[in-house]
ROTI-350741 format. One record per atom (N, C-alpha, C, CB): residue number from 1; residue in one letter; atom name; x, y, z. Coordinates in steps of 0.001 Angstrom, whole numbers. Glycine has a CB too. Layout:
seza|bagu|gulo|X|Y|Z
NUM|A|CA|X|Y|Z
...
***
This chain:
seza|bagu|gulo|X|Y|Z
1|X|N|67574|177449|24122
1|X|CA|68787|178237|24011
1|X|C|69927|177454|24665
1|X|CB|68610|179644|24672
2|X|N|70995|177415|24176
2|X|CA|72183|176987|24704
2|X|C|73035|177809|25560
2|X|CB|72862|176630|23760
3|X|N|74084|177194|26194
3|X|CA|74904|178610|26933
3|X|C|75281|178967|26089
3|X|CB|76017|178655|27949
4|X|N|75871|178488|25134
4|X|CA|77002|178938|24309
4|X|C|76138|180397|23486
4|X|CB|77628|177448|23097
5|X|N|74866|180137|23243
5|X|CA|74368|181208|22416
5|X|C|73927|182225|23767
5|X|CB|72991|180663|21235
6|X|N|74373|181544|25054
6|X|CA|73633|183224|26054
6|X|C|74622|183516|26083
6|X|CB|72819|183432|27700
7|X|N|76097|183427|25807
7|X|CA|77332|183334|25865
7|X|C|77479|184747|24798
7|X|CB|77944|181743|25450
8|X|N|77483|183633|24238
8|X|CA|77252|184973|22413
8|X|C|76665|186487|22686
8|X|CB|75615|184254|20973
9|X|N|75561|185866|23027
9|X|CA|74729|187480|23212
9|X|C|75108|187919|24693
9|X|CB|72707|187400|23084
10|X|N|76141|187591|25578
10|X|CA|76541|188533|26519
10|X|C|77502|189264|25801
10|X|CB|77043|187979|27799
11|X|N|78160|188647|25084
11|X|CA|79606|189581|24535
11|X|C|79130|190674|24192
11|X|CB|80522|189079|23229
12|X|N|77836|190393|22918
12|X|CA|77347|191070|21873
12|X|C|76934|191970|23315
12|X|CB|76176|190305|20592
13|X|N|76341|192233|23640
13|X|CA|75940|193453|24618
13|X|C|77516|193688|25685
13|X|CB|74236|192871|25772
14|X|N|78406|193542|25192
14|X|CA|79513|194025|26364
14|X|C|79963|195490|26499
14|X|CB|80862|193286|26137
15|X|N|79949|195621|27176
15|X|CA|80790|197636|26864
15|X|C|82180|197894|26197
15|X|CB|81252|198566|28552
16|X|N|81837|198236|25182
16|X|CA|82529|198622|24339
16|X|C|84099|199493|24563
16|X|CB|81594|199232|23740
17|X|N|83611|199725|25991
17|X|CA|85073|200823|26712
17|X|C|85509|199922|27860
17|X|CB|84555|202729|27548
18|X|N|85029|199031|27626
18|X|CA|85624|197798|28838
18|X|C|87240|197638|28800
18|X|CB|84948|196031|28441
19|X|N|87985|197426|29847
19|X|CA|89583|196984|29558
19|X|C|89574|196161|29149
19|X|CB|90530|196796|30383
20|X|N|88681|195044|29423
20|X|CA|88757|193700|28964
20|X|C|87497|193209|28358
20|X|CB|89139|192837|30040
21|X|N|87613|192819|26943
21|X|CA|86540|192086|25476
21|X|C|86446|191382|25361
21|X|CB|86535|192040|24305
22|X|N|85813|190131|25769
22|X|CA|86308|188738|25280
22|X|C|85698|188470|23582
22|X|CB|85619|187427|26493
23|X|N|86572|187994|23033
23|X|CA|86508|187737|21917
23|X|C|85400|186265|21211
23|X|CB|87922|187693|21775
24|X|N|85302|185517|22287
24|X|CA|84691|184359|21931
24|X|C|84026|183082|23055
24|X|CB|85726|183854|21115
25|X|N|82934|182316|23020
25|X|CA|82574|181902|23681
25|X|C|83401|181403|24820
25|X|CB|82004|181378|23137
26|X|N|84350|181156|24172
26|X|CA|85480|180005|25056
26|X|C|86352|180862|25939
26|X|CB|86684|179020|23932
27|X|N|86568|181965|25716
27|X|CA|86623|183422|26627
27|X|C|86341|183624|28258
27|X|CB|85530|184342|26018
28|X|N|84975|183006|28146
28|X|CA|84293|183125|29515
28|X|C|83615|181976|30109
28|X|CB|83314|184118|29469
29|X|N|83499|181734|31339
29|X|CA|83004|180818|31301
29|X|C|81454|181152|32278
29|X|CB|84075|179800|31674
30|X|N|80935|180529|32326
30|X|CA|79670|180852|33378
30|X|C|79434|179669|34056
30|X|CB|78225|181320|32693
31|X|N|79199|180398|35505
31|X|CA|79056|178988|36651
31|X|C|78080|179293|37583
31|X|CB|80472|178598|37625
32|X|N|76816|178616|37737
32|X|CA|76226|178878|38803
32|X|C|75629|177315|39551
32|X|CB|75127|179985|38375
33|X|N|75463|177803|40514
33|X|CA|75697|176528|41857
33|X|C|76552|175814|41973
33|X|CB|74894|175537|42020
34|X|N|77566|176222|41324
34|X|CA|78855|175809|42013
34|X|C|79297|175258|40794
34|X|CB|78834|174779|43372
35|X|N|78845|174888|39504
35|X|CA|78967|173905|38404
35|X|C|79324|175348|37393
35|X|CB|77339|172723|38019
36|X|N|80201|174715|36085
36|X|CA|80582|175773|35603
36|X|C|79470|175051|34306
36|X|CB|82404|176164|35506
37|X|N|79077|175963|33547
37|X|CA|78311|175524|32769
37|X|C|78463|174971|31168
37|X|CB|77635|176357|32908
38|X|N|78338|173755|30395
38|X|CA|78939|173231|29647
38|X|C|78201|173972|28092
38|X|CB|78882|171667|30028
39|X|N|79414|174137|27378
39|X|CA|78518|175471|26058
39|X|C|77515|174663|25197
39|X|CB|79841|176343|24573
40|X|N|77826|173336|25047
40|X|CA|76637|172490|24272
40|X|C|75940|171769|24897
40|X|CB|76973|171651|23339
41|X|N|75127|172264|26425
41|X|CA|73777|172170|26730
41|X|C|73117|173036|26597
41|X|CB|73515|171871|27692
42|X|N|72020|172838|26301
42|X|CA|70869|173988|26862
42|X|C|70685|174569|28028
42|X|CB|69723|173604|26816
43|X|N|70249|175618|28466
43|X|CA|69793|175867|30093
43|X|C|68935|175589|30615
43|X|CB|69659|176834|30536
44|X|N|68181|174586|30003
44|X|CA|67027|173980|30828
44|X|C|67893|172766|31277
44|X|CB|65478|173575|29932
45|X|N|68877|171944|30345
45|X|CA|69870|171143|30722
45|X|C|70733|171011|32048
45|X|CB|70556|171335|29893
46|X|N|70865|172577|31843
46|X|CA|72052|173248|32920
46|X|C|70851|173732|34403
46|X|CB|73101|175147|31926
47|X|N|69815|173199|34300
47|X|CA|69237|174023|35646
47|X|C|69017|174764|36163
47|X|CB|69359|174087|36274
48|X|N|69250|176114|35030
48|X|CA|68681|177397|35075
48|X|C|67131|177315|34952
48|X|CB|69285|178251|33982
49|X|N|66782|178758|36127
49|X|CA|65188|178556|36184
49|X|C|64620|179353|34897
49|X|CB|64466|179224|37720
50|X|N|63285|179015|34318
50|X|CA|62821|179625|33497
50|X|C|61898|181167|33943
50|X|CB|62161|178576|32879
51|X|N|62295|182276|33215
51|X|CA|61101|183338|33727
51|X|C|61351|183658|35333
51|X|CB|59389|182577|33527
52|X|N|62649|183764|35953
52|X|CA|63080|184207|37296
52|X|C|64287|184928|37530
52|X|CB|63177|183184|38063
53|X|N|64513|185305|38416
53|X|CA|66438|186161|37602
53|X|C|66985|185101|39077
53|X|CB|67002|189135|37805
54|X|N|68033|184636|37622
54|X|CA|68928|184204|38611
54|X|C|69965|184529|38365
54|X|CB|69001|183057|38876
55|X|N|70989|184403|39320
55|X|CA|72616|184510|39640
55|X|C|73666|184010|39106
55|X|CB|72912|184140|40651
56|X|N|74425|184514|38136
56|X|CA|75668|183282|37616
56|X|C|76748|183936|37503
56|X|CB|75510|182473|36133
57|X|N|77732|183689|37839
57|X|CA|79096|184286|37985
57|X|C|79931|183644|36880
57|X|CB|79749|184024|39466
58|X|N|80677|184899|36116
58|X|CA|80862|184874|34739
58|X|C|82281|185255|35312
58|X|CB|79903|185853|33586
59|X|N|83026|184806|34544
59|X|CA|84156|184103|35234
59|X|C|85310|184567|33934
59|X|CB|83828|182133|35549
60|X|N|86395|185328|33767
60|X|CA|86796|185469|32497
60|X|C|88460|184949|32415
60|X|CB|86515|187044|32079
61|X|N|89241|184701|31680
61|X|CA|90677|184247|31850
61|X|C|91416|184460|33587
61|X|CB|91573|185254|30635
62|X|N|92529|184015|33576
62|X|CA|93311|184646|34880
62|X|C|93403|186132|34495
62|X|CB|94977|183956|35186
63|X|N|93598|186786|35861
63|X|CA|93661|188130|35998
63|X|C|95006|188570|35503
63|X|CB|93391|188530|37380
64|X|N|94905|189788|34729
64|X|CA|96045|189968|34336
64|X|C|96857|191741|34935
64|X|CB|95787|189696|32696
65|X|N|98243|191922|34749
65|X|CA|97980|192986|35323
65|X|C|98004|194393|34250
65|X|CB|98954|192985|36459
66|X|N|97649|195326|35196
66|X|CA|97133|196416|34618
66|X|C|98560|197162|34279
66|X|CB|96033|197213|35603
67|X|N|98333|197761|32844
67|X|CA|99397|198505|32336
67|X|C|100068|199360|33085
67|X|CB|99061|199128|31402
68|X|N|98984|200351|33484
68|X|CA|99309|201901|33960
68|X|C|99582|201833|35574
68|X|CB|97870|203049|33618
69|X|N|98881|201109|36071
69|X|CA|99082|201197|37767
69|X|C|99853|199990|38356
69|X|CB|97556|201206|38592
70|X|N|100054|198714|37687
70|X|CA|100783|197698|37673
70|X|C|100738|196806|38933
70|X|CB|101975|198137|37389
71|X|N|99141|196937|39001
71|X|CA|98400|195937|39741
71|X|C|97281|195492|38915
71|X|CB|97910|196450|41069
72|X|N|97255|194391|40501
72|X|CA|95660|193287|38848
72|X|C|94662|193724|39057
72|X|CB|95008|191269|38845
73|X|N|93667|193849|37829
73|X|CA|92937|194190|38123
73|X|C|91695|192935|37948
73|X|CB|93014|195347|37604
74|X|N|90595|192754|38758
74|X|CA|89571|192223|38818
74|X|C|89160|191394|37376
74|X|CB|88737|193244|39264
75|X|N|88750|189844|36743
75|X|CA|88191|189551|36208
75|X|C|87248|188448|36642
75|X|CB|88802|189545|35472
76|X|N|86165|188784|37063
76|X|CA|85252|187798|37345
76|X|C|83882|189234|38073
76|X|CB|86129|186299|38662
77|X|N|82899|188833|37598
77|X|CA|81647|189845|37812
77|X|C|80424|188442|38335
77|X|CB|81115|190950|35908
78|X|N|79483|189196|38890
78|X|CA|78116|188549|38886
78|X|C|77556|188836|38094
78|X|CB|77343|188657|39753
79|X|N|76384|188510|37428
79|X|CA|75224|188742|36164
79|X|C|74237|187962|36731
79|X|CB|75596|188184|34478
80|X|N|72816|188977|36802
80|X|CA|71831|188619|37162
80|X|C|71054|188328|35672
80|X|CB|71320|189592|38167
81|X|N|70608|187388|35371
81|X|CA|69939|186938|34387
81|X|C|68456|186997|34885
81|X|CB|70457|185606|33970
82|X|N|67726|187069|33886
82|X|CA|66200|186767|33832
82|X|C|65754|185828|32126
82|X|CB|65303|188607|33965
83|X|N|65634|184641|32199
83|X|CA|65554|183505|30920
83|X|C|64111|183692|31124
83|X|CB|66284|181673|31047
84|X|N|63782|183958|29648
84|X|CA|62510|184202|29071
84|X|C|61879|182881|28824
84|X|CB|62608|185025|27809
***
């Protein structure tokens, strides 16, 4: 598997009532151990463990601000993965 396709299938599972959708791989980026991860390696490439949950911080455009309260609001989450 590539990032770019764990990439894919994070969107594809995103919440649908989210403020913020990213539209496409290039959208988000994912970084763990400090390295942001490149979309045309694999994750065995990238040093993700196989069959363990690990940690990667998914990282999305600059923060932008919020319509209604006209402060920023938060873009960047953790995601605990588990690679089959």
């Amino acid at each position: 598997m590539t990032v770019s396709s764990l990439k894919e299938k994070i969107i594809s599972q995103w919440p649908k009532d989210s403020e913020y959708i990213p539209l496409s791989v290039n959208d988000v980026k994912l970084i763990t151990a400090g390295k942001i991860l490149d979309n045309n390696r694999t994750l065995a490439e990238s040093r993700l463990p196989v069959g363990v949950i690990s940690t990667v911080h998914l990282l999305f455009p600059p923060p932008t601000l919020h319509k209604k309260s006209g402060t920023f609001f938060n873009t960047s989450v953790y995601i605990y993965l588990i690679i089959p």
